[in-house]
C-alpha positions as CSV (number, residue, x, y, z in Angstrom):
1,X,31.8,8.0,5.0
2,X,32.3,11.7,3.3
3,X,33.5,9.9,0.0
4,X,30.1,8.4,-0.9
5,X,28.9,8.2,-4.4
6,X,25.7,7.5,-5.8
7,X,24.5,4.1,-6.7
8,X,27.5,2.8,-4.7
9,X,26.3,-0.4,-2.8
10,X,27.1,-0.3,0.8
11,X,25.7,-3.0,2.3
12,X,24.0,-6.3,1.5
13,X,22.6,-9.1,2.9
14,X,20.2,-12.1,3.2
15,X,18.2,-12.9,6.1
16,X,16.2,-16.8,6.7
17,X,12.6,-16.1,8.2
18,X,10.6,-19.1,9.4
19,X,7.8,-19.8,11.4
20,X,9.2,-19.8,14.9
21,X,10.9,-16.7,13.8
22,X,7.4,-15.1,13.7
23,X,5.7,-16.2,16.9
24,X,9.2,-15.0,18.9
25,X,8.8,-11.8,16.5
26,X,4.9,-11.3,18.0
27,X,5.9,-12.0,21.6
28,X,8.2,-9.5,21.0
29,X,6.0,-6.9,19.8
30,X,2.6,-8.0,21.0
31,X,1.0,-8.6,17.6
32,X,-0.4,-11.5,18.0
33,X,-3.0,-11.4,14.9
34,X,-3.3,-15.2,14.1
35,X,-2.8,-14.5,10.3
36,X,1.5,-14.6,11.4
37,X,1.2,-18.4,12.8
38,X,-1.9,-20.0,11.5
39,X,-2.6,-21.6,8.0
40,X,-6.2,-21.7,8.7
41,X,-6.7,-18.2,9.4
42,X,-4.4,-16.8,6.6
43,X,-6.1,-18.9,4.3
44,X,-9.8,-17.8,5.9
45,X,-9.0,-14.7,5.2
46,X,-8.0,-14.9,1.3
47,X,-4.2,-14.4,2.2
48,X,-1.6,-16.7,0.5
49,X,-0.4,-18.1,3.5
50,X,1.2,-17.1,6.9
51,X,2.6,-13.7,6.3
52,X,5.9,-12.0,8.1
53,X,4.9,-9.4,10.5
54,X,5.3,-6.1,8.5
55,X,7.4,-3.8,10.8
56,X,9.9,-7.4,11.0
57,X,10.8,-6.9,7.4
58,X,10.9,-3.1,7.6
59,X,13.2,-4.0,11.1
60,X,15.8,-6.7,9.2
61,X,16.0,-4.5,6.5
62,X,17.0,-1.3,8.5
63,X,19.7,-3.4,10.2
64,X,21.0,-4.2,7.4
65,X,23.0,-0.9,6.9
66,X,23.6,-0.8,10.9
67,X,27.3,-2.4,11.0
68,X,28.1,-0.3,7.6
69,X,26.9,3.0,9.6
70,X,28.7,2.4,13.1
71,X,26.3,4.0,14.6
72,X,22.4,3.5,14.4
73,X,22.4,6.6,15.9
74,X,22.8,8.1,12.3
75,X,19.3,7.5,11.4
76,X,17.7,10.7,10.8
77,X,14.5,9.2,8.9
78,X,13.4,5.6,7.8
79,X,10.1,5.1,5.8
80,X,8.7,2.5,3.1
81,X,5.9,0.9,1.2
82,X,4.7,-2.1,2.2
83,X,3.7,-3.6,-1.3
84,X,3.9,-7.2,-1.2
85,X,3.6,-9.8,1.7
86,X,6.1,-12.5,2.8
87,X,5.1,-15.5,3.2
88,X,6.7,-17.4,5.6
89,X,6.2,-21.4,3.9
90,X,5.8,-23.5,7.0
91,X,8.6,-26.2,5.7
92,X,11.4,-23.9,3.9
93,X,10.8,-20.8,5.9
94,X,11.3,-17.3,3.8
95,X,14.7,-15.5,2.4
96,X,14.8,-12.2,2.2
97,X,17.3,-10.5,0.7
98,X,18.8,-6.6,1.3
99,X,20.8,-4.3,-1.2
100,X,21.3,-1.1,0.4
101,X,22.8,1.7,-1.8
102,X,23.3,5.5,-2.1
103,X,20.5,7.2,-3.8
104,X,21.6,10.8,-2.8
105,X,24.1,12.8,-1.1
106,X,23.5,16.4,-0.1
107,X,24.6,18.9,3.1
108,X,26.5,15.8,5.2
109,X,23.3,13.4,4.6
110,X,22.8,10.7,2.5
111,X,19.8,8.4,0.8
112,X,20.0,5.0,1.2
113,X,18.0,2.9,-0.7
114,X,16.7,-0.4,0.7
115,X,15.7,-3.1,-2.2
116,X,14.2,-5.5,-0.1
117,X,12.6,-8.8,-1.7
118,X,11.8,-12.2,-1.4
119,X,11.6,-15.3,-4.4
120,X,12.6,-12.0,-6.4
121,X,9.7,-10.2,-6.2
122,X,10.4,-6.7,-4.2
123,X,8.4,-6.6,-1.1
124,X,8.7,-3.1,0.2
125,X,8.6,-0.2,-1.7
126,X,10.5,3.2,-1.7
127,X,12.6,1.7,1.3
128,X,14.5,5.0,2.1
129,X,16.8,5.5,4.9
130,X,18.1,8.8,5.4
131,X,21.6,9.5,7.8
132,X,24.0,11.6,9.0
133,X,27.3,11.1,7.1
134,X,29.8,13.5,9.5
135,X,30.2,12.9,13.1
């Protein structure tokens, strides 16, 4: 992992959301906010439909570089943007997709940078993950 370069890709990925995906996601995590499984209240509320629970996408795309790293442990730092929603169509589901490349390499830590979007519109923005690069 010393021989990284910048704008190399290092991992990639798609991922299929749908609906049961979010209620196992909410009893997971306890969020339980009806707008992740109910048509009625997404729409109630002016959103475009059933949306993906937030810290789910942030999660898939994190694991994303996982197998690449070896080690999860590597994470020193993980942060984005939430800037668009997922919705999660009740029928088809939702794809997300992951490209995870170097951004930066300095002192034995690199910047990965997470483009994660769905129908090709990027839903989180400045999706950084910073790791360890020696052992």
């Amino acid at each position: 992992m010393s021989d990284l370069t910048v704008g190399t890709i290092v991992a990639e990925r798609s991922v299929e959301l749908t609906r049961e995906s979010l209620v196992r996601y909410a009893g997971a995590s306890g969020d339980f906010n009806p707008i992740h499984y109910r048509d009625d209240v997404a729409a109630r509320v002016g959103l475009p439909g059933v949306l993906a629970h937030g810290m789910l996408t942030m999660g898939l795309a994190v694991e994303t570089i996982v197998d690449w790293l070896g080690d999860s442990g590597r994470i020193i730092e993980y942060g984005v943007r939430f800037t668009r929603p997922v919705v999660v169509d009740a029928e088809i589901g939702a794809t997300l997709t992951v490209v995870s490349k170097v951004g930066a390499v300095e002192d034995g830590v690199a910047r990965i940078d997470l483009t994660v979007s769905h129908d090709g519109t990027v839903v989180l923005g400045k999706a950084q993950v910073r790791v360890r690069t020696a052992e």
